[in-house]
C-alpha positions in Angstrom: 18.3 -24.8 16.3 18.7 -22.3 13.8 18.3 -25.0 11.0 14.9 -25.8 12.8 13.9 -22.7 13.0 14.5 -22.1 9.5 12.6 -26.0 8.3 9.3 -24.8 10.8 9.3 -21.4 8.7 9.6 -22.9 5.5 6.8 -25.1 6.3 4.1 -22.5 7.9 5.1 -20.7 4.5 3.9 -23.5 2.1 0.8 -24.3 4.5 -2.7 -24.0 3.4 -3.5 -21.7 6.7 -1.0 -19.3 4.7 -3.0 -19.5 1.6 -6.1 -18.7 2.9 -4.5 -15.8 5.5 -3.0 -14.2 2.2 -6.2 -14.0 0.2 -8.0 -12.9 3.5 -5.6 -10.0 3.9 -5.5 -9.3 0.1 -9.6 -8.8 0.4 -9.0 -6.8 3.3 -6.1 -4.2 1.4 -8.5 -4.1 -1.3 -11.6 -2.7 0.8 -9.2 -0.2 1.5 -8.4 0.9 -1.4 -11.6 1.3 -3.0 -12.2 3.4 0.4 -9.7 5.8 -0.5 -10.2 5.9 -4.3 -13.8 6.8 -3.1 -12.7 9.6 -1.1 -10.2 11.2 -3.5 -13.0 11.0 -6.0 -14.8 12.9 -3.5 -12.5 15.1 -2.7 -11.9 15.5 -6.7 -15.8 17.4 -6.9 -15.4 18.8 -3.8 -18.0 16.7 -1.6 -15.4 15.1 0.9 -15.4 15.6 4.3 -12.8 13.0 5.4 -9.1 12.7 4.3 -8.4 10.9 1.7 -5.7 8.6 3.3 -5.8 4.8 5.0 -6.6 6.6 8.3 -9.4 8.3 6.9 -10.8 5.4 4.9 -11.2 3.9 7.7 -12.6 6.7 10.2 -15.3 6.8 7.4 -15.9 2.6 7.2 -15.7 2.7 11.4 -19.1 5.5 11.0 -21.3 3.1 8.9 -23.7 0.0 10.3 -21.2 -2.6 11.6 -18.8 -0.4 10.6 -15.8 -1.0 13.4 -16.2 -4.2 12.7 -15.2 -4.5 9.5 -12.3 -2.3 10.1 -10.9 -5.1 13.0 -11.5 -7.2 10.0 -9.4 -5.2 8.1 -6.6 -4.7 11.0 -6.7 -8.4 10.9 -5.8 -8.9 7.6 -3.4 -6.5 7.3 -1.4 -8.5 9.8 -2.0 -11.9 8.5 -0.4 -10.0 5.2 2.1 -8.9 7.5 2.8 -12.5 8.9 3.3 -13.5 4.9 5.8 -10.9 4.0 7.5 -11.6 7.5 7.9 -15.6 6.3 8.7 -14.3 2.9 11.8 -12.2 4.0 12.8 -14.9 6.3 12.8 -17.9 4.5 11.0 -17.4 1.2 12.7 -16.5 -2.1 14.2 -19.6 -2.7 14.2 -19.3 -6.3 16.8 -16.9 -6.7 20.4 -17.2 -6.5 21.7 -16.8 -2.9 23.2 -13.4 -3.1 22.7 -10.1 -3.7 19.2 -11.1 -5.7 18.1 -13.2 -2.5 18.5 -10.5 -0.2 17.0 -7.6 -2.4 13.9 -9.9 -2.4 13.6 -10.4 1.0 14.6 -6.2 1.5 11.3 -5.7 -0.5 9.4 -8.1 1.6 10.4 -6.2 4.7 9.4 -3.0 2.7 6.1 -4.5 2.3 5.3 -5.7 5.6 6.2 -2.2 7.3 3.4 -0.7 4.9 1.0 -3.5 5.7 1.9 -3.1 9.5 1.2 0.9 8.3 -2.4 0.3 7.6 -3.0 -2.1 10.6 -2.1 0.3 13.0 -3.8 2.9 11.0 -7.4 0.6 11.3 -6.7 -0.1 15.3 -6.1 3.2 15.9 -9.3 4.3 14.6 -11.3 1.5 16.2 -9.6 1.9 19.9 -10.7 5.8 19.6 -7.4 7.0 19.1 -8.3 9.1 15.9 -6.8 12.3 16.8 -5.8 14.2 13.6 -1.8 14.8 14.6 -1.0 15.9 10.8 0.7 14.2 8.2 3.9 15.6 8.7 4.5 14.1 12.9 6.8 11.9 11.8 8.8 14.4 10.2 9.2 16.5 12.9 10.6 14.1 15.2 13.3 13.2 12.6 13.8 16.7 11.4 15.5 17.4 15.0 17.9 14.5 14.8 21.5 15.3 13.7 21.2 15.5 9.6 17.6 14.9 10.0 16.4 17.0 7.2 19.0 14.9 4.5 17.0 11.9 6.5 13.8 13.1 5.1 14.6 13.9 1.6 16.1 10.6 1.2 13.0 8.6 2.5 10.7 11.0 0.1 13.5 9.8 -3.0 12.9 6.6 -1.8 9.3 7.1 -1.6 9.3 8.4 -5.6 11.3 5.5 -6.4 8.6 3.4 -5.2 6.0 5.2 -7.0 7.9 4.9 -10.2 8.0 1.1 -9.8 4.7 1.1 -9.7 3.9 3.0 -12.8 6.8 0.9 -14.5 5.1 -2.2 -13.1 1.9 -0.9 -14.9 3.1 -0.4 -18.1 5.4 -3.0 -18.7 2.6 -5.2 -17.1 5.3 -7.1 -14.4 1.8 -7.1 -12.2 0.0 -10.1 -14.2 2.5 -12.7 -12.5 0.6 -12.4 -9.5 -2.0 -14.1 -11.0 -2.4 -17.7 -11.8 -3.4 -18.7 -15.2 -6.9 -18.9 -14.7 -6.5 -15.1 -13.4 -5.0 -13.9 -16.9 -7.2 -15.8 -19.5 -10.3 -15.0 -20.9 -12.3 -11.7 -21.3 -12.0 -11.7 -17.3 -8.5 -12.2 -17.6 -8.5 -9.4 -19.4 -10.4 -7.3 -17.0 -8.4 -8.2 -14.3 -5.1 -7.2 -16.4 -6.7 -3.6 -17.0 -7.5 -3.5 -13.1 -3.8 -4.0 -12.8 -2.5 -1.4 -15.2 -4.6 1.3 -14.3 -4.3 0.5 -10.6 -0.6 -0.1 -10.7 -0.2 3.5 -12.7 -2.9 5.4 -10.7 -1.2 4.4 -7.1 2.0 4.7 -8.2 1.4 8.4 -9.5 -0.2 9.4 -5.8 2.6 7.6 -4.1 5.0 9.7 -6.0 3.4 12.9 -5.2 3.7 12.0 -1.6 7.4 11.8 -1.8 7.6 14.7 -3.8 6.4 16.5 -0.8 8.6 14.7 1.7 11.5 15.1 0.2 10.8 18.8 -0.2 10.0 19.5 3.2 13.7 17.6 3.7 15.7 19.9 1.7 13.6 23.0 2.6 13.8 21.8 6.1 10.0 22.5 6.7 8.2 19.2 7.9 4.7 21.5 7.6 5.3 21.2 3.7 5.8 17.1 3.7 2.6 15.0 4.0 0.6 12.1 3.7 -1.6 11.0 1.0 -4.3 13.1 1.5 -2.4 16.2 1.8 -0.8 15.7 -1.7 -4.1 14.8 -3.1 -5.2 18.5 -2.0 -2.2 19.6 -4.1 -2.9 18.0 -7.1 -6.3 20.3 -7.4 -3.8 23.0 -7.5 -2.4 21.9 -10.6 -3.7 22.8 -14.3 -6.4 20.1 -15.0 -5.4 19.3 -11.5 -9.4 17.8 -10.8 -9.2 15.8 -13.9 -6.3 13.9 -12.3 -7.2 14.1 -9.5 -10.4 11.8 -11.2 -7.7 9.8 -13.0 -5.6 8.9 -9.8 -8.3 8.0 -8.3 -9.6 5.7 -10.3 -6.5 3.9 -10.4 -6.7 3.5 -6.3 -10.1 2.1 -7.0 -8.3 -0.3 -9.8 -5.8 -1.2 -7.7 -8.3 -2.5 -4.9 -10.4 -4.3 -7.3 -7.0 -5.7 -8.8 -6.1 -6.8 -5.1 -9.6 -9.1 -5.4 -8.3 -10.4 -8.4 -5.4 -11.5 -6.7 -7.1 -12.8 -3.8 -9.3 -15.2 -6.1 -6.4 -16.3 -8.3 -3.2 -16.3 -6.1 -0.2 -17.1 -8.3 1.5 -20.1 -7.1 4.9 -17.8 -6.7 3.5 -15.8 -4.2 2.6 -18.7 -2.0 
């Protein structure tokens, strides 16, 4: 049974429904992201009134013509994307060694489908009127009262950082282009779509390290008011010196990242299928 299980999996993962539900759910995560790179660019000269976070994004999609119904769209992507990395830590990385590579893989793929899940829930939330503003930090606070809950928290915001800094080494050492096929990476477009990349990869990764910065503070100063979510650590970076010029600079790498997630979508390496 279990081999069957595992043949039926392998199968709905190299099926051309697959393809097209990855490609659909990349166009979706890149709507998104050009949302929020919008809305911290806002925020950046002071004309936002929304948050600059998924949730937000979204509250601000839901209020314009057909608006809620782009953001089911979007909820329905993100779970088709969530599907993908589900068959992908399952059964997929087959080209590495069985091992400790193997099940790294599939660790990330998990990673990746509970951030995927993150934004679904964040766009049905929004669109079933459940858009109450609880505060970045809820989460916190629940695990700030379990036994060593504070320790918890610092090491989710570590882990949080360390997933930032992937991304900004993933920019710079340019590990993004094999997500695109060949077609993806040649030719001035190619080249457009490699800059996209770099400056997305570098941009979100720089926002997603602040955001852990803050978690894990709030850990160790055991404080969950002083973690937060995107948009809260956006606010901080104004307080920094220059702090609206990169606040500019992160978020044009959010809106690089979404136009880098079209990119994708059109040329899908064959590896990620």
């Amino acid at each position: 049974m279990t081999d069957r299980a595992e043949a039926l999996g392998r199968e709905a993962h190299q099926s051309d429904w697959l393809d097209w539900a990855i490609r659909a759910g990349l166009v979706a995560y890149g709507v998104v992201h050009l949302l929020v790179g919008w809305l911290a660019l806002q925020l950046a000269f002071g004309e936002s009134q929304s948050k600059a976070s998924n949730k937000g994004a979204m509250q601000e999609l839901a209020q314009q013509p057909f608006g809620e119904v782009l953001v089911w769209a979007i909820a329905v992507g993100m779970f088709l994307l969530v599907i993908w990395r589900g068959l992908e830590a399952a059964v997929g990385h087959q080209d590495k060694d069985e091992g400790a590579d193997r099940w790294k893989a599939r660790a990330v793929s998990v990673m990746k489908a509970i951030i995927y899940a993150a934004v679904g829930i964040s766009a049905l939330s929004v669109v079933i009127g459940k858009n109450k503003s609880g505060g970045g930090s809820k989460w916190t606070q629940t695990v700030m009262g379990w036994p060593a809950g504070q320790w918890i928290v610092a090491a989710v915001g570590l882990a949080v950082i360390v997933y930032g800094a992937n991304h900004v080494r993933k920019g710079f050492t340019e590990d993004y282009a094999k997500h695109l096929d060949a077609e993806g990476k040649s030719g001035q477009t190619g080249r457009a779509y490699l800059l996209f990349g770099k400056v997305g990869y570098v941009g979100k990764g720089i926002a997603i390290a602040i955001v852990g910065g803050l978690i894990t503070y709030g850990g160790i100063a055991h404080d969950a008011n002083k973690s937060g979510n995107l948009d809260q650590a956006l606010h901080k970076v104004l307080t920094y010196p220059f702090g609206q010029v990169l606040l500019v600079v992160i978020a044009a790498g959010i809106v690089c990242y979404g136009l880098f997630c079209f990119a994708r979508a059109r040329h899908l390496s064959p590896s990620d299928k």
